[in-house]
C-alpha positions in Angstrom: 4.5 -12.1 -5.5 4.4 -9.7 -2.6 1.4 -9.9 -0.4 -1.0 -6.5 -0.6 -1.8 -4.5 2.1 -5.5 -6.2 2.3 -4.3 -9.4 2.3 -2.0 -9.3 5.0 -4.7 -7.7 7.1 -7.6 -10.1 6.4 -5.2 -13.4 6.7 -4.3 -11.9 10.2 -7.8 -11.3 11.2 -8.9 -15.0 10.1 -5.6 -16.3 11.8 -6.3 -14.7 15.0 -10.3 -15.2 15.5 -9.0 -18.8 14.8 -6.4 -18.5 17.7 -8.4 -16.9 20.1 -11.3 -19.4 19.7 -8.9 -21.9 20.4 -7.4 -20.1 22.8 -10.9 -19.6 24.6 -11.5 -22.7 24.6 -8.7 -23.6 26.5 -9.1 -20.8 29.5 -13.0 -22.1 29.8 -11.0 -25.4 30.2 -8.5 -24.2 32.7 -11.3 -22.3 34.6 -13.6 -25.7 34.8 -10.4 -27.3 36.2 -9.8 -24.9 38.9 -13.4 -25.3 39.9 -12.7 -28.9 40.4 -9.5 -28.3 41.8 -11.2 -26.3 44.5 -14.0 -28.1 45.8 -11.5 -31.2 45.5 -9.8 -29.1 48.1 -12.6 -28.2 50.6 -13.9 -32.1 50.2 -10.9 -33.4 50.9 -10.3 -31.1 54.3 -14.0 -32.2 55.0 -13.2 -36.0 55.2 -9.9 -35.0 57.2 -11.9 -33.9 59.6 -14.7 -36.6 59.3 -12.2 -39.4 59.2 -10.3 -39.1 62.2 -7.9 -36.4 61.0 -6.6 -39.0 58.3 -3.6 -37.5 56.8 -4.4 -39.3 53.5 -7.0 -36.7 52.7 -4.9 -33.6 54.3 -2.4 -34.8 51.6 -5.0 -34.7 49.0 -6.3 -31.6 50.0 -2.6 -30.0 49.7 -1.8 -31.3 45.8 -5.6 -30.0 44.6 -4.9 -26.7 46.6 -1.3 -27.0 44.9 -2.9 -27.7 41.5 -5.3 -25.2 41.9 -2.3 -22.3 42.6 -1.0 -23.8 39.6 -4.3 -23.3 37.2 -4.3 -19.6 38.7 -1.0 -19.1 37.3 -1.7 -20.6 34.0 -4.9 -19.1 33.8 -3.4 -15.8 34.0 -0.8 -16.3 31.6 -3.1 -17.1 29.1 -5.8 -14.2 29.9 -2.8 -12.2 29.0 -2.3 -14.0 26.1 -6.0 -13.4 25.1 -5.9 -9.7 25.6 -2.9 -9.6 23.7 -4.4 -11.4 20.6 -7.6 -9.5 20.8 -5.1 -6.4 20.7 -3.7 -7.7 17.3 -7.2 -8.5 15.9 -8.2 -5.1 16.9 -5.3 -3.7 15.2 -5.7 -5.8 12.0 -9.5 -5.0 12.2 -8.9 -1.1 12.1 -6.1 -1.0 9.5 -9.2 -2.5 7.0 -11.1 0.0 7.8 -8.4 2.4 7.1 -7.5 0.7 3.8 -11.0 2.3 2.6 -10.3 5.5 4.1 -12.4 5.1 7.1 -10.8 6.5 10.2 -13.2 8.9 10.7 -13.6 7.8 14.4 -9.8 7.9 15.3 -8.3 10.1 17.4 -7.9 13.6 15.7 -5.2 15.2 17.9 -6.5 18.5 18.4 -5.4 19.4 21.5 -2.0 20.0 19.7 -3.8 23.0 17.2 -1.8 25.1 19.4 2.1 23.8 18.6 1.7 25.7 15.2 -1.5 27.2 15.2 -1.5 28.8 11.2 0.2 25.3 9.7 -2.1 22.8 11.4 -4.8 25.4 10.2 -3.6 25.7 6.8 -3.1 22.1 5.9 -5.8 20.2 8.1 -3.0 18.4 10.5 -5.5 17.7 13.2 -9.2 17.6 13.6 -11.2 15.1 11.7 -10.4 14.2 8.4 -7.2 15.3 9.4 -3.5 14.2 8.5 -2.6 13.1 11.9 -6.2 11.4 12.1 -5.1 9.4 9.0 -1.5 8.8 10.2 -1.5 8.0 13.8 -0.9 5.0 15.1 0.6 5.4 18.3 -0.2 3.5 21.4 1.5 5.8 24.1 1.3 9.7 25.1 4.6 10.1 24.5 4.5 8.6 21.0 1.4 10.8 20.1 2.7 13.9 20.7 6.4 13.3 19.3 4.2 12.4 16.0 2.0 15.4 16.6 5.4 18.3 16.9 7.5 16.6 13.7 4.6 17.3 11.7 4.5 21.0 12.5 8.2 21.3 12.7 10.2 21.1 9.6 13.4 19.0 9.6 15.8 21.0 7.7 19.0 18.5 8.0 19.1 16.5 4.7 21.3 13.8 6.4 18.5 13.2 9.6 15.8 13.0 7.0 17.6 10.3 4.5 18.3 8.3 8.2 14.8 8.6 9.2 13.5 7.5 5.5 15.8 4.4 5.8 14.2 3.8 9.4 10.8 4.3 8.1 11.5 1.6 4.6 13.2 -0.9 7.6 10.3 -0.6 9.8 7.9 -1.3 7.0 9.3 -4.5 6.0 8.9 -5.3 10.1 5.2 -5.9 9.9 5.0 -8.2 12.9 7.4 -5.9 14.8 5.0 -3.3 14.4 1.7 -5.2 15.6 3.1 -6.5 18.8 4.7 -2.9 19.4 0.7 -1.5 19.2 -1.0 -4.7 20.7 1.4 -4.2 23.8 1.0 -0.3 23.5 -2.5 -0.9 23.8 -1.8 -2.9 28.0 -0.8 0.6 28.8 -3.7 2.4 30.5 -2.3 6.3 30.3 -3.8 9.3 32.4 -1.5 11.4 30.0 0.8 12.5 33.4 3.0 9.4 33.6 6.2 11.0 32.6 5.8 14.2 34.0 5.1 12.2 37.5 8.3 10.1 36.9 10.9 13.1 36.1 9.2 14.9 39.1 10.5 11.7 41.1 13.8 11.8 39.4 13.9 15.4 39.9 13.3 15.3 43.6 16.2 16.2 46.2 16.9 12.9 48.0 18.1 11.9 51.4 21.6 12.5 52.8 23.1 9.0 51.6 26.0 9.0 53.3 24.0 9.0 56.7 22.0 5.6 55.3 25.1 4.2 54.3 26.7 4.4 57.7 23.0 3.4 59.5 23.2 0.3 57.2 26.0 -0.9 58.4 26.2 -0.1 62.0 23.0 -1.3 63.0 22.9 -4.7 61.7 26.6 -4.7 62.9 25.6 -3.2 66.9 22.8 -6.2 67.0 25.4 -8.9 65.4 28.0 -7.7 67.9 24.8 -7.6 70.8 23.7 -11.1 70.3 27.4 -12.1 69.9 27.7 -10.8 73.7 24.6 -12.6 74.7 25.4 -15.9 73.5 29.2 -15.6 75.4 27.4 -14.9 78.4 28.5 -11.0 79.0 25.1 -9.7 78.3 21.5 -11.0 79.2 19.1 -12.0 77.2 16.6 -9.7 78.0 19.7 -6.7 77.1 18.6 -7.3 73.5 15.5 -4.9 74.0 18.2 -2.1 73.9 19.9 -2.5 70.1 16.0 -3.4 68.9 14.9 -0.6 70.3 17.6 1.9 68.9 16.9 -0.2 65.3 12.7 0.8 65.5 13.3 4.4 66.7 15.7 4.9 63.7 12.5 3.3 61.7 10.5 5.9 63.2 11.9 8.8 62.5 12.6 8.3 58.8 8.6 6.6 58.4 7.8 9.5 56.5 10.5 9.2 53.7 10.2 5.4 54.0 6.4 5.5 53.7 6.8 8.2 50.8 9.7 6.3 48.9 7.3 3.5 48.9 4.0 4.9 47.7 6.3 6.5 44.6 8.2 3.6 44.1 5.2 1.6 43.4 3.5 4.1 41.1 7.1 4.4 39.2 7.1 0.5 38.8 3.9 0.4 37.4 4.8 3.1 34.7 7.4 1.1 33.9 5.8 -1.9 34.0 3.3 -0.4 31.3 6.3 0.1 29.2 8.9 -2.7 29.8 7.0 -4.9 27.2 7.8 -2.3 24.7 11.6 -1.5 25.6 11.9 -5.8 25.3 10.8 -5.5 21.6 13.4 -2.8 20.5 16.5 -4.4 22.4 15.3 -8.0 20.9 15.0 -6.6 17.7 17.2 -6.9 14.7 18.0 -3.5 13.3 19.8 -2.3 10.2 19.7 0.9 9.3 21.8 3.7 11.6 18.4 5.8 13.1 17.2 2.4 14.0 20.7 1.1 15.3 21.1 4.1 17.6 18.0 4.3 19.1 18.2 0.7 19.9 21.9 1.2 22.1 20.7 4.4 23.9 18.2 1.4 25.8 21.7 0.5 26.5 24.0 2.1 29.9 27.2 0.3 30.5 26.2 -2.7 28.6 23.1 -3.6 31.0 20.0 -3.5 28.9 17.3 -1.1 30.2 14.7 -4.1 30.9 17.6 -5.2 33.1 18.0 -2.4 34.6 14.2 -2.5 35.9 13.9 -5.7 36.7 16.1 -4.8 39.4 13.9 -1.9 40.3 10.8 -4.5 40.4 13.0 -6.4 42.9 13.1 -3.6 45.0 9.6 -2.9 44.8 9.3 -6.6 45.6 11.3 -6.3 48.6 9.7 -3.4 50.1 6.1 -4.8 49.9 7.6 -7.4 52.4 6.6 -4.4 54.9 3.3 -5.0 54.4 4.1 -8.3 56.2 4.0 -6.6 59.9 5.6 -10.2 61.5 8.5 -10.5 59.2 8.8 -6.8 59.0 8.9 -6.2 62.5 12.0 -8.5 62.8 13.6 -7.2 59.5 13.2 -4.1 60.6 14.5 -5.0 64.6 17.9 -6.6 63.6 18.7 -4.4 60.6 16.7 -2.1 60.0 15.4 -3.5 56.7 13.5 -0.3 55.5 16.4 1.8 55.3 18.5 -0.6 53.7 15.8 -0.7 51.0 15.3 2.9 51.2 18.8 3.2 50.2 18.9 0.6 47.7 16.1 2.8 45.9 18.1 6.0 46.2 21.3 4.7 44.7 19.2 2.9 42.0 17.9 6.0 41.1 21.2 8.3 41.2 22.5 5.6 38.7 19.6 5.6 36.4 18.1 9.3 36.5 20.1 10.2 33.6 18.5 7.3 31.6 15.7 7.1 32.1 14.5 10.2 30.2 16.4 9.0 27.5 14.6 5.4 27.1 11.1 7.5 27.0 12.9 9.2 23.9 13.7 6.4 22.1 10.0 4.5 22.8 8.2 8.1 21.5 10.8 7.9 18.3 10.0 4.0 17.6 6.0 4.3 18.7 6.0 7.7 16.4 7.9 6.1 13.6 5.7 3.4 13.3 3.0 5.7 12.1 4.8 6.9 9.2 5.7 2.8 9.0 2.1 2.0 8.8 1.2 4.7 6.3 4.2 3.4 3.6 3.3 -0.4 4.3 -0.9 0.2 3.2 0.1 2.8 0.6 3.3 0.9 -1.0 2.5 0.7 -4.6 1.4 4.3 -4.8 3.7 5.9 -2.5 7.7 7.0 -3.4 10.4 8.2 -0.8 11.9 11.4 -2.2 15.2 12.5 -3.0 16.6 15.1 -0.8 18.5 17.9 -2.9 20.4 20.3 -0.4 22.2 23.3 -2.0 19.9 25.1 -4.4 16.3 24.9 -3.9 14.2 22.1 -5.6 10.5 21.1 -5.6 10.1 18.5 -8.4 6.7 16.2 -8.2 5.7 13.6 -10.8 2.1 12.2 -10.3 1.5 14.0 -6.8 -1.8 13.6 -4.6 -3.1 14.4 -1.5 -2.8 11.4 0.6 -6.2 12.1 2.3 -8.0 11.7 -1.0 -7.9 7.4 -1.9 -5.9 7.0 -4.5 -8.6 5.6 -6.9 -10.5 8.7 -6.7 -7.6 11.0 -6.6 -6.1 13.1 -9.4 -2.4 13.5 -9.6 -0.5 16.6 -11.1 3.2 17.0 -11.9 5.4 20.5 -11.4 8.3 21.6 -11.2 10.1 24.7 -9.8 13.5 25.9 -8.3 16.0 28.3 -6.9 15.6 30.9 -4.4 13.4 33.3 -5.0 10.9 31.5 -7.4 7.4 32.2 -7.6 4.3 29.5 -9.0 1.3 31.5 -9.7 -1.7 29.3 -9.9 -5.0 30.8 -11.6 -8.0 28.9 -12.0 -11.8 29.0 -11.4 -13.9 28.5 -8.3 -13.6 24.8 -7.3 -11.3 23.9 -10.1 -8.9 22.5 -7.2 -6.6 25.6 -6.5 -6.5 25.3 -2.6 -6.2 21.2 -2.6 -3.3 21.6 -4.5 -1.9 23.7 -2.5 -2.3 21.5 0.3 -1.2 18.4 -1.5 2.2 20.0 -2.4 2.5 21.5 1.6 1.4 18.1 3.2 3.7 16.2 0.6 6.5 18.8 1.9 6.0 17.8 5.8 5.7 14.0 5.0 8.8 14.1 3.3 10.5 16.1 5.7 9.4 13.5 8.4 11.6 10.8 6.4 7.8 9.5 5.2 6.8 8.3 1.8 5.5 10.7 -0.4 2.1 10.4 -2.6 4.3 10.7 -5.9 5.6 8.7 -8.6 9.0 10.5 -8.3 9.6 13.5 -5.9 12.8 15.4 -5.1 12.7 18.6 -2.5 14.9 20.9 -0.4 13.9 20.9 3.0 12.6 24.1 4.3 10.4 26.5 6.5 6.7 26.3 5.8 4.7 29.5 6.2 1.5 30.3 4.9 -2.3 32.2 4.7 -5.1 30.2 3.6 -7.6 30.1 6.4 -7.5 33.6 8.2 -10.0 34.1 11.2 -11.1 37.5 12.1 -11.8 37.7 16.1 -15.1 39.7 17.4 -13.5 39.3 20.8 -10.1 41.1 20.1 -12.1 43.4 17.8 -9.9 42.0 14.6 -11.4 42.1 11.4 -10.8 39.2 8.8 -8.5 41.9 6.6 -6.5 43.4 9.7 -6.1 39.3 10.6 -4.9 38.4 7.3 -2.3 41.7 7.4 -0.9 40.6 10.7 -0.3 36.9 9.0 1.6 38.7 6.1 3.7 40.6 8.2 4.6 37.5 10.4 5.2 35.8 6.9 7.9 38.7 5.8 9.6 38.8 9.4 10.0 34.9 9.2 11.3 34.8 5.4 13.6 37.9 6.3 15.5 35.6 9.2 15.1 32.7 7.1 15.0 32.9 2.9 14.8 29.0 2.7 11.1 29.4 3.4 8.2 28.1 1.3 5.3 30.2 1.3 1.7 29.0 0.4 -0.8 32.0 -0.3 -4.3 31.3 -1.0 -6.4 34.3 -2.4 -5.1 36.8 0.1 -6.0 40.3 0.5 -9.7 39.5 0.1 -11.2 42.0 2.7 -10.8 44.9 0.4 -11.2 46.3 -2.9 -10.3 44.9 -6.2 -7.7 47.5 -7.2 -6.6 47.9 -3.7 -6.1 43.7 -3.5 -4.1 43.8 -7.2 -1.9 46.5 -6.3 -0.8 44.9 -2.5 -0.9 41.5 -4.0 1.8 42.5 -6.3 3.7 44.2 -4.2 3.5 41.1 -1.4 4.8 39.0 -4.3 7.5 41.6 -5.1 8.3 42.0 -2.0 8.9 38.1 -1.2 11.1 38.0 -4.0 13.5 40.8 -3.2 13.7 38.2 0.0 14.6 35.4 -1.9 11.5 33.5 -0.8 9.8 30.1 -2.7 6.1 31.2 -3.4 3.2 29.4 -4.3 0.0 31.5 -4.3 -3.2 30.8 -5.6 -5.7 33.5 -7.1 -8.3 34.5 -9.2 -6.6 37.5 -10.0 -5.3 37.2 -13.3 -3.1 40.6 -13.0 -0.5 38.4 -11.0 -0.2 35.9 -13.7 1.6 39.2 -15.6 4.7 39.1 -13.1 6.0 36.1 -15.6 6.4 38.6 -17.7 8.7 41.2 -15.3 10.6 38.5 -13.7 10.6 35.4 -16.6 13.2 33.3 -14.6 11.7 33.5 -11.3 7.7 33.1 -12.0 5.7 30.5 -13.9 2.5 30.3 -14.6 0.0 27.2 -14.3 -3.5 27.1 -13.7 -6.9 24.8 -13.3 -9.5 25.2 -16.4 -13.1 24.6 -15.9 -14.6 23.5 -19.2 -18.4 24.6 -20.2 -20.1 21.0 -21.8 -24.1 21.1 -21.8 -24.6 23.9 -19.9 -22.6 21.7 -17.2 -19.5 23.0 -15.3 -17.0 20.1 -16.1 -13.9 20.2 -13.8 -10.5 17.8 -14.4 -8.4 18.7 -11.6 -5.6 18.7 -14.1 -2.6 21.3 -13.5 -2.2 23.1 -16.9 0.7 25.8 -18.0 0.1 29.3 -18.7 -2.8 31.6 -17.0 -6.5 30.5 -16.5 -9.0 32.0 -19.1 -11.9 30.2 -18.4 -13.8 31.6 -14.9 -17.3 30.0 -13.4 -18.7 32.4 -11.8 -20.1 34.5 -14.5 -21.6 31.5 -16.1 -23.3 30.5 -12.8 -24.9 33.8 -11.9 -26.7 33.3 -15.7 -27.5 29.9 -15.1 -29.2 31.0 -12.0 -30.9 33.9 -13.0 
């Protein structure tokens, strides 16, 4: 029997505490051994001294200063170790909580309100208790916002969604791939600007090359040839002053591109350093499916892995610390002018790789962001489907369809049906009979699946499309906008949108509400109208039981369903259940004379 959700994530969490008490136990260990190591060390260099310089104890004092080098280095690798299991028990620790719905204190992603301002409005996609609250679980920058524009984007090629839905069911089934992806997301210490930084290295005009080139060969060559010339005799020794000389002037007057190569170079390495960990797990990683497969060989440039690749950029940086040596750099630097030959190393590593690298940041954002919607199917997977994608005529077909924000025991599904272009679902109901979460659950249901996500349906089939919609209009005191001129701008963006592009679903929730009764029937209609002469999809919700009459001038384009509220015991009794036909039944009324 498959293992649940829960039960993965509590047999990891008892599993590690076990392995990092263990684990602890051994660095305390280590620690007490360098500690004896140590003083073994200074005794031992204390009786050298007190015995008559006897080299018995100099020996000794070498292996415990040997052993003790030796403990640092162990000791290190196991602090890392440690850090990465507390990573996975974090990890393991947090999905729990999420199990019951309780990511309340998660990152809510609201600095990206602005990528689609209406939708992420509309359909809660940031901010607390938000979608992206509930979905994210990337570990980089990069991977946030790549998961924070494909949910306000929509995907509109069938044929990219089915590859990222078989990505997403592969990844799923990777558990352990996933929680060392986030446990060694979580090394990486981001200020947000690491690669903006890098391409503004990549991007930056670089030194004449071919002027290195010939300085890295002639100089070493001019003191080879010098000390040649000394040796047979036809020079003096003291001539050698001369090629040095010429080799630390050259030095000097390219100090400020060597000095600035270097300080750049080292802050590159270390953003690559945070991520190397992460580009090891894709390229050691097994794929199947063709998203996955792709990905994978774009880490990939002539057949030299891109962890390869920067290991020979850490080489360089490597190499160039050596300056910080001033002895050996000084006679690097006097017989060949060591700085420029790394400083062109660095120049041509980067003319190689500066296509690349932007491309490897690409595929981590796409594996870190597609773990999310990984995550989400593997803790929802027996009441989650992946939908079927229908492409030519439009199709929205839902069996047993929730919001995935509300948990599934408390939730209540509804199943509906609609197609073509135009079509038109009119939903009538009373006040907080579920109107506007429906509404949301169809539309958040409509981005998951374009995303290549699971669904929360039993069955669901869908034709991608453009999302646009007016639910929460703000009016603006400091443009001087009322709510109802707000809400007529939105409209008007609405019709200019489905105009360019029919294949548009749009979600209307009580609109027109800033005037009159008659006025709000008669330009309700005609928005309705309107959209359909446009060939629009249109799902409005209203009290306005006028619009439910449309079914009757257009009976192959608009159905009618609604919410009842049901009157038991002088109690409002609501089922959340999605009925056909227009609503009878209203709530206010029956409140205002229950108040009275």
């Amino acid at each position: 029997m498959q293992m649940s959700a829960n039960e993965y994530y509590s047999n990891q969490v008892s599993e590690l505490e076990s392995a990092l008490n263990k684990l602890r136990k051994q660095i305390s260990f280590i620690r007490f051994l360098r500690l004896i190591t140590f003083l073994s060390f200074v005794l031992f260099l204390i009786l050298f001294f007190q015995f008559n310089y006897n080299y018995f104890y100099i020996f000794l004092s070498s292996v415990s200063i040997f052993l003790f080098l030796i403990l640092i280095k162990i000791n290190l690798k196991r602090d890392v170790k440690e850090k990465f299991l507390s990573n996975k028990l974090s990890i393991n620790k947090s999905e729990l909580q999420f199990l019951e719905y309780n990511y309340q204190e998660h990152d809510t992603g609201e600095e990206f309100n602005t990528i689609n301002p209406h939708l992420t409005a509309d359909f809660d996609i940031f901010g607390k208790s938000s979608l992206f609250q509930y979905l994210n679980r990337c570990t980089t920058t990069i991977g946030r916002k790549k998961i924070a524009e494909n949910l306000c984007q929509s995907e509109l090629d069938a044929n990219k969604i089915i590859n990222k839905q078989q990505a997403i069911q592969e990844i799923a089934e990777k558990i352990d791939f996933i929680q060392n992806f986030q446990a060694y997301g979580k090394f990486i210490a981001e200020n947000g600007n690491e690669v903006a930084d890098l391409q503004s290295w990549l991007n930056e005009k670089t030194t004449k090359i071919k002027t290195l080139q010939i300085l890295n060969i002639l100089i070493p060559l001019l003191n080879l040839v010098w000390i040649a010339l000394i040796i047979a005799g036809t020079f003096p020794l003291n001539s050698e002053i001369i090629p040095i000389l010429i080799s630390l002037f050259i030095i000097y007057i390219n100090r400020k591109k060597i000095n600035s190569a270097h300080v750049k170079l080292g802050k590159t390495a270390k953003i690559f350093e945070n991520y190397t960990n992460l580009i090891r797990l894709i390229e050691d990683e097994d794929f199947k499916t063709a998203h996955l497969t792709t990905l994978k060989q774009r880490l990939s440039v002539r057949d030299t892995k891109a962890s390869e690749t920067l290991t020979s950029l850490f080489k360089l940086l490597d190499n160039f610390d050596i300056r910080y040596n001033v002895i050996v750099s000084f006679i690097l630097n006097s017989l060949m002018i060591f700085d420029i030959q790394i400083l062109y190393r660095l120049i041509k590593w980067k003319e190689k790789h500066k296509e690349s690298i932007p491309t490897w940041f690409t595929v981590i954002s796409e594996i870190d962001s597609l773990i999310s919607f990984a995550t989400f199917a593997f803790n929802n997977k027996t009441h989650i489907s992946y939908p079927t994608i229908a492409d030519a005529e439009f199709v929205f077909s839902a069996n047993e369809i929730g919001h995935p924000l509300l948990p599934h025991t408390e939730r209540i599904n509804n199943s509906i049906h609609f197609k073509g272009n135009p079509s038109v679902v009119i939903i009538t109901g009373a006040n907080m009979a579920g109107k506007s979460t429906f509404l949301r659950t169809l539309s958040i249901n409509v981005i998951l699946g374009m995303n290549g996500a699971p669904v929360c349906a039993k069955e669901f089939q869908f034709t991608p499309c453009d999302i646009m919609s007016s639910i929460k209009i703000q009016d603006s005191l400091s443009n001087n906008v009322s709510y109802f001129y707000a809400e007529l701008i939105r409209l008007k963006e609405i019709i200019a949108h489905v105009k360019a592009n029919p294949r548009t679903l749009v979600v209307l929730d009580e609109i027109l509400r800033g005037t009159n009764t008659k006025d709000k029937q008669l330009g309700s209609l005609g928005l309705v109208e309107k959209l359909i002469s446009l060939g629009a999809i249109v799902i409005i919700a209203t009290h306005d039981l006028v619009i439910g009459e449309l079914e009757k001038q257009y009976p192959d384009l608009v159905t009618n369903h609604c919410f009842e509220v049901e009157l038991t015991n002088d109690q409002l009794i609501f089922d959340y259940k999605l009925k056909d036909s227009i609503s009878q039944k209203l709530n206010a009324s029956f409140l205002m004379k229950k108040w009275r």
